[in-house]
mmCIF file as gemmi writes it, N, C-alpha and C atoms, coordinates in Angstrom:
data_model
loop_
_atom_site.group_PDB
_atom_site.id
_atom_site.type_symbol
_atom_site.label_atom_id
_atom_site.label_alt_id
_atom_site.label_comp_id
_atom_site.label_asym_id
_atom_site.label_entity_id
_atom_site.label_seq_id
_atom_site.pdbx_PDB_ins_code
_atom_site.Cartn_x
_atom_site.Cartn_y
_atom_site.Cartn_z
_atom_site.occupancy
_atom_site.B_iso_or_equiv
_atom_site.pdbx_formal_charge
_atom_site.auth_seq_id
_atom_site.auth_asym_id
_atom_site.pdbx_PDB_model_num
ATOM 1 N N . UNK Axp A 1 ? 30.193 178.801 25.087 1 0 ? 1 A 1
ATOM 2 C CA . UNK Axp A 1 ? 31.136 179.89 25.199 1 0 ? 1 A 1
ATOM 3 C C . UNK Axp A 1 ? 31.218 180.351 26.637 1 0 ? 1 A 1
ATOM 4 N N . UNK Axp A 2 ? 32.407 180.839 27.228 1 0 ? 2 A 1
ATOM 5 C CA . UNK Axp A 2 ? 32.183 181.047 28.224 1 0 ? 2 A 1
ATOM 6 C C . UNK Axp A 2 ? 32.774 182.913 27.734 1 0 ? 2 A 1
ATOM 7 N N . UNK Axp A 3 ? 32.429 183.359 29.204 1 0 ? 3 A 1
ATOM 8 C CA . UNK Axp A 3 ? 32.984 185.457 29.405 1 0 ? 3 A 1
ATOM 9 C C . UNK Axp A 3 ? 33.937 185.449 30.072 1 0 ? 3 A 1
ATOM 10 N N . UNK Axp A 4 ? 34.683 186.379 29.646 1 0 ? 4 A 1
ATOM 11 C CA . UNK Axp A 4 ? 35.571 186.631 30.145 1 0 ? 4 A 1
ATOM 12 C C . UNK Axp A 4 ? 35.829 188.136 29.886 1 0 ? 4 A 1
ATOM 13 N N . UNK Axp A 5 ? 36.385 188.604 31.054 1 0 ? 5 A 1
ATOM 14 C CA . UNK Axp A 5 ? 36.776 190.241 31.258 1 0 ? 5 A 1
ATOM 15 C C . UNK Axp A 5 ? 37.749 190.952 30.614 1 0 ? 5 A 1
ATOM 16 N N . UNK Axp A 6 ? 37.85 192.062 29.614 1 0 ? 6 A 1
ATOM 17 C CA . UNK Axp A 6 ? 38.975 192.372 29.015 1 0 ? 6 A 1
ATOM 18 C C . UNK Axp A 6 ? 39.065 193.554 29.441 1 0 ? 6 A 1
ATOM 19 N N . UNK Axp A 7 ? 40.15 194.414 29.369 1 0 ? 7 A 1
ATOM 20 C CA . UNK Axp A 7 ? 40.047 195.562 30.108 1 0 ? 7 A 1
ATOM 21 C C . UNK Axp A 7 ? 40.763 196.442 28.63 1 0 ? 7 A 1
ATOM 22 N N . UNK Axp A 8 ? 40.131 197.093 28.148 1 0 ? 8 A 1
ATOM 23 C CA . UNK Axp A 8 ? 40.757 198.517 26.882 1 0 ? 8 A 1
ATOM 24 C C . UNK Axp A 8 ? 40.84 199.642 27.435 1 0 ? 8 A 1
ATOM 25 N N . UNK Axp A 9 ? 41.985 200.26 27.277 1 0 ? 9 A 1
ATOM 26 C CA . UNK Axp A 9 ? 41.8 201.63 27.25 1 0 ? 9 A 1
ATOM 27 C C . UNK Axp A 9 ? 40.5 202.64 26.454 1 0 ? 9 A 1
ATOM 28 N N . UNK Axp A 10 ? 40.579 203.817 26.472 1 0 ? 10 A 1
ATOM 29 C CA . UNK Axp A 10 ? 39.403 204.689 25.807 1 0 ? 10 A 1
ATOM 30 C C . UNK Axp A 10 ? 39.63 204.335 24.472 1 0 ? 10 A 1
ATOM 31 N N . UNK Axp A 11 ? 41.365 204.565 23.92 1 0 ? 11 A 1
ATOM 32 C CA . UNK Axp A 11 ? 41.079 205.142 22.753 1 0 ? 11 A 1
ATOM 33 C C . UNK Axp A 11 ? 40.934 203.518 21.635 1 0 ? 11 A 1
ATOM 34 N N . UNK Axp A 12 ? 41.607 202.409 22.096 1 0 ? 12 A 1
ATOM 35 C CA . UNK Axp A 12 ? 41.031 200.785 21.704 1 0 ? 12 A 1
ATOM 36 C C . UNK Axp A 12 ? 39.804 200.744 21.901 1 0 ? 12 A 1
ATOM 37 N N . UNK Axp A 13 ? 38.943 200.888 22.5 1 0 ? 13 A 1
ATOM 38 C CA . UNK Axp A 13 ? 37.552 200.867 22.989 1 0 ? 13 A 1
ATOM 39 C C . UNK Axp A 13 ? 36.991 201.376 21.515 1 0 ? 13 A 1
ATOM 40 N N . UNK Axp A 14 ? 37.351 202.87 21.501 1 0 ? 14 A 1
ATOM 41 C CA . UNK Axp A 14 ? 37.013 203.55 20.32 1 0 ? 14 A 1
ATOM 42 C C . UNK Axp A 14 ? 36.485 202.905 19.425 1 0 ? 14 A 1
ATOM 43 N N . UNK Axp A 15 ? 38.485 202.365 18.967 1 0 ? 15 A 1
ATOM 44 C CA . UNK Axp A 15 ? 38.228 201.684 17.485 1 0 ? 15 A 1
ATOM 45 C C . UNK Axp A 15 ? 37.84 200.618 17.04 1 0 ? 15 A 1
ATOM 46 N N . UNK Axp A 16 ? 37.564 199.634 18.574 1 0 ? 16 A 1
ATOM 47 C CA . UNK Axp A 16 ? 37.016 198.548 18.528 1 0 ? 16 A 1
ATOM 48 C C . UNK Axp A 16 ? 35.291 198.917 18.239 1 0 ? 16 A 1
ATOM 49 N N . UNK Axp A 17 ? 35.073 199.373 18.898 1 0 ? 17 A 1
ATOM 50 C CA . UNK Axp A 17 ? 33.495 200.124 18.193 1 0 ? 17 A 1
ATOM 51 C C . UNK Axp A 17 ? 33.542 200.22 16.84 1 0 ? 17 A 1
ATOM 52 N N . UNK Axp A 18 ? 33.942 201.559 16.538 1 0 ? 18 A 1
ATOM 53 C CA . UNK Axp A 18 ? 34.199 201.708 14.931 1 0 ? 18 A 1
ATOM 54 C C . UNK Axp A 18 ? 34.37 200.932 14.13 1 0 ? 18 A 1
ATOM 55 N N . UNK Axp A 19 ? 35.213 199.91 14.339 1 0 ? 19 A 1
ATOM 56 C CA . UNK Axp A 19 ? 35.117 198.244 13.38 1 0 ? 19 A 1
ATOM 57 C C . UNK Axp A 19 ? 34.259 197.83 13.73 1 0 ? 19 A 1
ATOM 58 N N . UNK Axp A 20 ? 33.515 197.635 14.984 1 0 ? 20 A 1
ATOM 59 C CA . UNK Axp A 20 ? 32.296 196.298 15.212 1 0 ? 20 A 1
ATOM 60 C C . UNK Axp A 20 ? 30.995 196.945 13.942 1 0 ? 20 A 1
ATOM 61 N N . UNK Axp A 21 ? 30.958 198.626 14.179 1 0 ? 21 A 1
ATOM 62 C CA . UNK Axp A 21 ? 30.108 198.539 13.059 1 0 ? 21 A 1
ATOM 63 C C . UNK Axp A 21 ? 30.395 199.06 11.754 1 0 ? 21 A 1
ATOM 64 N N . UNK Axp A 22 ? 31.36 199.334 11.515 1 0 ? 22 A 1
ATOM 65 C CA . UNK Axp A 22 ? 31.999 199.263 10.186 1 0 ? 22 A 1
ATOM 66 C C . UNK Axp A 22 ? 31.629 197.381 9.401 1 0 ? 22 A 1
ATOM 67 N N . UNK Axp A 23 ? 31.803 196.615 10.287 1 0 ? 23 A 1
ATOM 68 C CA . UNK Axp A 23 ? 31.653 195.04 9.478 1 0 ? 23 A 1
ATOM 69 C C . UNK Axp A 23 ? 30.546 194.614 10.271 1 0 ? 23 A 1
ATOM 70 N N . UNK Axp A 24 ? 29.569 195.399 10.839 1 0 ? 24 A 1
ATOM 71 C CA . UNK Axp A 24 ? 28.416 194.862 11.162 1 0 ? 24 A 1
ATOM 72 C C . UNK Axp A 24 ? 28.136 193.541 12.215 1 0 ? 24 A 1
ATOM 73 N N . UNK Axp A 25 ? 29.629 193.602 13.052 1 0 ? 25 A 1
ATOM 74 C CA . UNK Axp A 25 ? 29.653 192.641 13.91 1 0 ? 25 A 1
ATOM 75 C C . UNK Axp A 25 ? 29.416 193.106 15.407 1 0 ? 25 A 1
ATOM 76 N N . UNK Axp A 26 ? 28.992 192.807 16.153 1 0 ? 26 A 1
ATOM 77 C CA . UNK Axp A 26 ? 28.912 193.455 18.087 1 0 ? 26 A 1
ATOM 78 C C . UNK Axp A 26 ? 30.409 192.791 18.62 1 0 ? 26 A 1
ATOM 79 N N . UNK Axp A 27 ? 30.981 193.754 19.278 1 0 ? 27 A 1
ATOM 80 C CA . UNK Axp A 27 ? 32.17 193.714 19.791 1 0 ? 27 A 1
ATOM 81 C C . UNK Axp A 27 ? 32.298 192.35 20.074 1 0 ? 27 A 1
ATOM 82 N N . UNK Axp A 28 ? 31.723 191.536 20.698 1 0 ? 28 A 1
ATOM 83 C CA . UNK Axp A 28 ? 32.614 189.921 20.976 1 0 ? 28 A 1
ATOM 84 C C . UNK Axp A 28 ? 32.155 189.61 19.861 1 0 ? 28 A 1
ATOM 85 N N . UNK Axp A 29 ? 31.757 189.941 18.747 1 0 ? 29 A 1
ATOM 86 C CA . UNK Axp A 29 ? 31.923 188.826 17.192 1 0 ? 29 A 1
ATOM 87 C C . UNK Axp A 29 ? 33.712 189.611 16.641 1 0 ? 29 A 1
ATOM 88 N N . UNK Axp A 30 ? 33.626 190.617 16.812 1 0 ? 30 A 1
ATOM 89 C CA . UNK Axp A 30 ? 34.977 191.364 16.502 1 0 ? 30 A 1
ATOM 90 C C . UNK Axp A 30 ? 36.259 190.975 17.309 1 0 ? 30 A 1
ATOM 91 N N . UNK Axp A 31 ? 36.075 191.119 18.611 1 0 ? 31 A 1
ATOM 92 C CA . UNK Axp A 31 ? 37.194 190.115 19.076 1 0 ? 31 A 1
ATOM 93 C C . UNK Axp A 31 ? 37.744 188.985 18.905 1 0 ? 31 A 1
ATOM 94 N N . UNK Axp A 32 ? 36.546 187.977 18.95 1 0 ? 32 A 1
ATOM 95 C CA . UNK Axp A 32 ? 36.516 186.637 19.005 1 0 ? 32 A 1
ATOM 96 C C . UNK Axp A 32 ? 37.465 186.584 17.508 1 0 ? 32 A 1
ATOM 97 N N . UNK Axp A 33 ? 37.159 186.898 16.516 1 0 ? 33 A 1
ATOM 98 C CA . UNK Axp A 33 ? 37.469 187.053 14.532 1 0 ? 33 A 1
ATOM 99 C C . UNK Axp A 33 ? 38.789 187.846 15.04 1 0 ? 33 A 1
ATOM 100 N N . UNK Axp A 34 ? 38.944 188.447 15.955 1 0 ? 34 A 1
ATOM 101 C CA . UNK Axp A 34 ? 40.64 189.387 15.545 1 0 ? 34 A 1
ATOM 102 C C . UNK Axp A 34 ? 41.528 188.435 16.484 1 0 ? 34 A 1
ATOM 103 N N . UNK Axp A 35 ? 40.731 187.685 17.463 1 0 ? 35 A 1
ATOM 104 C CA . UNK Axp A 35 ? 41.919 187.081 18.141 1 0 ? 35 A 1
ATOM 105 C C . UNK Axp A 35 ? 42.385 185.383 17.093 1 0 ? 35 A 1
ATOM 106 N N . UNK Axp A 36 ? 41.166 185.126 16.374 1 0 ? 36 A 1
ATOM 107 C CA . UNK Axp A 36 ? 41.405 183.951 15.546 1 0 ? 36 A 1
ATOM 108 C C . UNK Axp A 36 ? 42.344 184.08 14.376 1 0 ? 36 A 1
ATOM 109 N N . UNK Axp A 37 ? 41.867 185.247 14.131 1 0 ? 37 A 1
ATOM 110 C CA . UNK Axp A 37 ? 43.04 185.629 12.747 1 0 ? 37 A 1
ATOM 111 C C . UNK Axp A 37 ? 44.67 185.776 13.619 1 0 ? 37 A 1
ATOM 112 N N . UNK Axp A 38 ? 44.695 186.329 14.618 1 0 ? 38 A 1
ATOM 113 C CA . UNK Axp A 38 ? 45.704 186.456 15.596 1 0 ? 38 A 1
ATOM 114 C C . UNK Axp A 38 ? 46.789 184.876 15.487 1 0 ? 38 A 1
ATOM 115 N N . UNK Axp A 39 ? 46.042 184.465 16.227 1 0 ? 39 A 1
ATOM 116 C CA . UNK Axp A 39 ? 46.145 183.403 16.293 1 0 ? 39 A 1
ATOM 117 C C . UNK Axp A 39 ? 46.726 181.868 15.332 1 0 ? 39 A 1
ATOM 118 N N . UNK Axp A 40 ? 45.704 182.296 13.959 1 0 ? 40 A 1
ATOM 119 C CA . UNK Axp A 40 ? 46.62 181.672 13.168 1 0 ? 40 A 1
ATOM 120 C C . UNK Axp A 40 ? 47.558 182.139 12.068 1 0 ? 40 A 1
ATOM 121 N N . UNK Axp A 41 ? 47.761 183.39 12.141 1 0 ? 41 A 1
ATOM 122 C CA . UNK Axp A 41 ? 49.227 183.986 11.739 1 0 ? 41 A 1
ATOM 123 C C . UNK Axp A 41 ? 50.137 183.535 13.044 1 0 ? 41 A 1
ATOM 124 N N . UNK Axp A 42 ? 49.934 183.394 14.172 1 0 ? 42 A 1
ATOM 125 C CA . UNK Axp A 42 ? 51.231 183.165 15.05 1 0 ? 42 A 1
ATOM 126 C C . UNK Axp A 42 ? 51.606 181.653 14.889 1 0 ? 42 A 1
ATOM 127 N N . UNK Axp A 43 ? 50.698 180.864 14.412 1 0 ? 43 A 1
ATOM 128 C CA . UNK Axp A 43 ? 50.933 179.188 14.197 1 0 ? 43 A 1
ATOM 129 C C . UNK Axp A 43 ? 51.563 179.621 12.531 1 0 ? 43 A 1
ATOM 130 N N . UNK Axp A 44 ? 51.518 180.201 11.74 1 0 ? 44 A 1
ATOM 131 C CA . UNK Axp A 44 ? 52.057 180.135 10.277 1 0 ? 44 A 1
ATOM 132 C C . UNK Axp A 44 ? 53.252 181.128 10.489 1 0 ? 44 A 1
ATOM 133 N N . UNK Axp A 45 ? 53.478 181.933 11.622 1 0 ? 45 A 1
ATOM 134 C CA . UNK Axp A 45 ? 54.887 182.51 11.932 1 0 ? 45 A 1
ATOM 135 C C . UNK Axp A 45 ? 55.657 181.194 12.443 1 0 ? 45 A 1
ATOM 136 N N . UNK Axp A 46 ? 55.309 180.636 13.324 1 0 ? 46 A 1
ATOM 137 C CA . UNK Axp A 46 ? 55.57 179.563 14.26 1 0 ? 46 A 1
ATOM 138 C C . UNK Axp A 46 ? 56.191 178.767 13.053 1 0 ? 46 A 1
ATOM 139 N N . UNK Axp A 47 ? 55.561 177.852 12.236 1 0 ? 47 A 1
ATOM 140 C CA . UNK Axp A 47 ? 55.779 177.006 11.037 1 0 ? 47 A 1
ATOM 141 C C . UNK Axp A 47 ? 56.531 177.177 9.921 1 0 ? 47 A 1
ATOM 142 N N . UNK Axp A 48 ? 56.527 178.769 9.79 1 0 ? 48 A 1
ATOM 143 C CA . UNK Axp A 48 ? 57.789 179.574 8.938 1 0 ? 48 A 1
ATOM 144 C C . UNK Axp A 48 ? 58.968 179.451 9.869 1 0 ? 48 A 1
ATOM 145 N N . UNK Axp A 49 ? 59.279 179.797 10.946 1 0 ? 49 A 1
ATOM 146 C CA . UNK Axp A 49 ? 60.187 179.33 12.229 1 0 ? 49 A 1
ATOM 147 C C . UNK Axp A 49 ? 60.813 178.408 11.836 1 0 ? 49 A 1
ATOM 148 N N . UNK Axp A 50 ? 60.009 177.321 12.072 1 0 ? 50 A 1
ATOM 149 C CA . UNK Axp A 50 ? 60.453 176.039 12.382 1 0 ? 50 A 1
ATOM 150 C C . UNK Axp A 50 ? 61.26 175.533 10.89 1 0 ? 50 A 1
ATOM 151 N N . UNK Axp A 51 ? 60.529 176.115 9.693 1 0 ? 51 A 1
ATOM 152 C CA . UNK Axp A 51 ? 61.066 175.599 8.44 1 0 ? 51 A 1
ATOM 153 C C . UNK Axp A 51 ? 62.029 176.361 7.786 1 0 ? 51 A 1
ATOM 154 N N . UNK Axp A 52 ? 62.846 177.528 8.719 1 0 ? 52 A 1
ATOM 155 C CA . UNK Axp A 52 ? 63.605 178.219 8.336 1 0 ? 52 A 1
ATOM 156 C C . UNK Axp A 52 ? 64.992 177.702 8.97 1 0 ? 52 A 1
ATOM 157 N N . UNK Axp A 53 ? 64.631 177.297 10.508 1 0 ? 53 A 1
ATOM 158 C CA . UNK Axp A 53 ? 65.358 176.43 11.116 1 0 ? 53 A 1
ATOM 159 C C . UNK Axp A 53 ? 65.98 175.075 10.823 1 0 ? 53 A 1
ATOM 160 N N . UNK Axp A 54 ? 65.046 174.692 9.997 1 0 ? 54 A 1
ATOM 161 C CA . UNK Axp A 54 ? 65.222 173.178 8.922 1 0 ? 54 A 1
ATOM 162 C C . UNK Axp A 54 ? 66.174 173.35 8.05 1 0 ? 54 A 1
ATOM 163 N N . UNK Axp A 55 ? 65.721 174.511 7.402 1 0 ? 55 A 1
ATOM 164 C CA . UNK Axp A 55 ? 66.625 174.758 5.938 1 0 ? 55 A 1
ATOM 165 C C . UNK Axp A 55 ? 68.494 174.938 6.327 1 0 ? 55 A 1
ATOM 166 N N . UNK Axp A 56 ? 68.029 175.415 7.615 1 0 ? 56 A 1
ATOM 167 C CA . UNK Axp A 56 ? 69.333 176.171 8.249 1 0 ? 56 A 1
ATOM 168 C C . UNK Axp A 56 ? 70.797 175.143 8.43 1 0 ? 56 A 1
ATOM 169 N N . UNK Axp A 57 ? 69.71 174.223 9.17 1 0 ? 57 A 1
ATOM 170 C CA . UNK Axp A 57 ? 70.459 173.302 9.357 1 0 ? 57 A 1
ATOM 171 C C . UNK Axp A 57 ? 71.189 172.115 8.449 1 0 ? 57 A 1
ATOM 172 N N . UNK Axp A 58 ? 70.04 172.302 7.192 1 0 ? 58 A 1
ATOM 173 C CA . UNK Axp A 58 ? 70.78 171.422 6.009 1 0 ? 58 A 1
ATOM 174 C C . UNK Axp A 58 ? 70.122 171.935 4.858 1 0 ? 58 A 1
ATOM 175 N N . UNK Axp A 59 ? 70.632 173.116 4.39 1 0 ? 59 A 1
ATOM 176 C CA . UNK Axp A 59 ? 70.403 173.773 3.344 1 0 ? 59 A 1
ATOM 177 C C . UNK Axp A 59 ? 69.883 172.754 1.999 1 0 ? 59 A 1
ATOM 178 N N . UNK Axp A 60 ? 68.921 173.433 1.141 1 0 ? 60 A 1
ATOM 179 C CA . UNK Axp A 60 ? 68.582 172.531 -0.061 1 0 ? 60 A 1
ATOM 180 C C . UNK Axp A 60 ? 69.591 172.453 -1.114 1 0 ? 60 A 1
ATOM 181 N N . UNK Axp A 61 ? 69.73 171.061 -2.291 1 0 ? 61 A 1
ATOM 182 C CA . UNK Axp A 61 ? 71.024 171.014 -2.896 1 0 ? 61 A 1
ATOM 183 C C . UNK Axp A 61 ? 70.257 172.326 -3.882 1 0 ? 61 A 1
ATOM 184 N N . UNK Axp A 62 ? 71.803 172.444 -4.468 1 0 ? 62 A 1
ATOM 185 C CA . UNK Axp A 62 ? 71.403 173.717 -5.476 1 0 ? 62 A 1
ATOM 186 C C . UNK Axp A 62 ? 71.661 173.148 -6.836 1 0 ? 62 A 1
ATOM 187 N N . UNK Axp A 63 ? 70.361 172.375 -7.349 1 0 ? 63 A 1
ATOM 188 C CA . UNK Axp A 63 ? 69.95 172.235 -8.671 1 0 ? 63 A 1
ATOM 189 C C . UNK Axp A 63 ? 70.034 172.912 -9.642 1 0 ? 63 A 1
ATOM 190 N N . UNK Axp A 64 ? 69.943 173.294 -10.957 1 0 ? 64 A 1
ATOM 191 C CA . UNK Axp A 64 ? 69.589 174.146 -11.876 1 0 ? 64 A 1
ATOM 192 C C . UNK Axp A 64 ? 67.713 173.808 -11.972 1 0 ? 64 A 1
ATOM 193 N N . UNK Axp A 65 ? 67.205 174.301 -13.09 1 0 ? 65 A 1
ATOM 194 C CA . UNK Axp A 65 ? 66.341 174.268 -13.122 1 0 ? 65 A 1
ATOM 195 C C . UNK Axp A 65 ? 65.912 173.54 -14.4 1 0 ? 65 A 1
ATOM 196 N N . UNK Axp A 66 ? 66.451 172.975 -14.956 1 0 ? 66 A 1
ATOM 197 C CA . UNK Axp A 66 ? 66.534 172.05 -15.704 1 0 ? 66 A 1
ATOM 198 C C . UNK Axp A 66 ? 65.886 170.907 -15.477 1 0 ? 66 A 1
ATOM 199 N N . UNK Axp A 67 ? 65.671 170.31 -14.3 1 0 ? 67 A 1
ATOM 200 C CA . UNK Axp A 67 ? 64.724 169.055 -14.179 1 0 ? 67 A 1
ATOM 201 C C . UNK Axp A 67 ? 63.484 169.492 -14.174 1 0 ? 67 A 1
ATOM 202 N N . UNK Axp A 68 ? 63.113 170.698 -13.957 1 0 ? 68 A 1
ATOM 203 C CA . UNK Axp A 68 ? 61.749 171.233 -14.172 1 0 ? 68 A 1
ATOM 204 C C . UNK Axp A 68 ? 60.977 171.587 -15.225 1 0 ? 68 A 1
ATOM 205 N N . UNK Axp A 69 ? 62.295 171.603 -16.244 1 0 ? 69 A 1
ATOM 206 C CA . UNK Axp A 69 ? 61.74 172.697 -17.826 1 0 ? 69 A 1
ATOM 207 C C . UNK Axp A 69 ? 60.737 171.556 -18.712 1 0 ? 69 A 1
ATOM 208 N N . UNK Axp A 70 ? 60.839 170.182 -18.323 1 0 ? 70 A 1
ATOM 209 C CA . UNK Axp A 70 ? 59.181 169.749 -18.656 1 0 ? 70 A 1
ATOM 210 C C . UNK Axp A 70 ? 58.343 169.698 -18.157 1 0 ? 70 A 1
ATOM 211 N N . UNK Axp A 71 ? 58.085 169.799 -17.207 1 0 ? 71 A 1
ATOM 212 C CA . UNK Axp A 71 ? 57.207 170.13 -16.26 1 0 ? 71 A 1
ATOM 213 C C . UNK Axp A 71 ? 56.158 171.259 -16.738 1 0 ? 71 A 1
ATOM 214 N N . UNK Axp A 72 ? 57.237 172.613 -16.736 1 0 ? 72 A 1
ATOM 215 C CA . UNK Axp A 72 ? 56.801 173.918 -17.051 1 0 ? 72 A 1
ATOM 216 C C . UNK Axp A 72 ? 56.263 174.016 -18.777 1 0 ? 72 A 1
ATOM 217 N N . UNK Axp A 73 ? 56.612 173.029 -19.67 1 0 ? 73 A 1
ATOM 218 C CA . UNK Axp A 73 ? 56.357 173.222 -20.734 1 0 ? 73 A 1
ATOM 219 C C . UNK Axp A 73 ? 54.89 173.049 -21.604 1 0 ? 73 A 1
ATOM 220 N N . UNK Axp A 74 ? 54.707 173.938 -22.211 1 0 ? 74 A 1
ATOM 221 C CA . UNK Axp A 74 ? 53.121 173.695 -22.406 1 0 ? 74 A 1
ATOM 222 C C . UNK Axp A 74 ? 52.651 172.856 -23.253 1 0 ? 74 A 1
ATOM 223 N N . UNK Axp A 75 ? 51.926 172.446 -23.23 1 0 ? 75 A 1
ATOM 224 C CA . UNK Axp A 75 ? 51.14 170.868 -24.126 1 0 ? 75 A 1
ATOM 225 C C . UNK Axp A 75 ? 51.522 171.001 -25.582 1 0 ? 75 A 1
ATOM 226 N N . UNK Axp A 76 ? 51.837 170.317 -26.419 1 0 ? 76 A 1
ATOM 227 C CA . UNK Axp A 76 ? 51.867 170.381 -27.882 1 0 ? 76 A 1
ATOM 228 C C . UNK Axp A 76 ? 50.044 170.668 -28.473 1 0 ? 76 A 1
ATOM 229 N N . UNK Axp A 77 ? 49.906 171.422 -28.641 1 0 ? 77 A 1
ATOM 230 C CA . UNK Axp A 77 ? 48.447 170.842 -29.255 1 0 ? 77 A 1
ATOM 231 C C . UNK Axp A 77 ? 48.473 170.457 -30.94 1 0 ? 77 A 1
């Protein structure tokens, strides 16, 4: 791992405290966990993006739901 310098205001400072021991973590276990969660919501925003952009461009056919209703149907027992 390497350090690196972050600079918070007072009142982030605060609440970054207050969570580190609210979940029993020391501030770089709390960062490190808020920038990862960060991080991969912006790759599953990113991927919602990209597959909204897909759809956009060639919308899905509009089926009924009829090829599905065996699928969905429950086992004879």
């Amino acid at each position: 791992m390497e350090t690196i310098q972050v600079v918070l205001d007072a009142q982030l400072r605060r609440a970054v405290n207050r969570a580190a021991r609210q979940t029993k973590l020391n501030r770089s276990a709390l960062i490190r966990a808020s920038l990862r969660e960060h991080l991969r919501r912006l790759a599953i925003r990113e991927l919602e993006e990209r597959d909204r952009r897909g759809y956009g461009k060639r919308p899905p056919e509009r089926r009924g739901t009829s090829d599905w209703e065996s699928e969905a149907a429950w086992p004879i027992e």
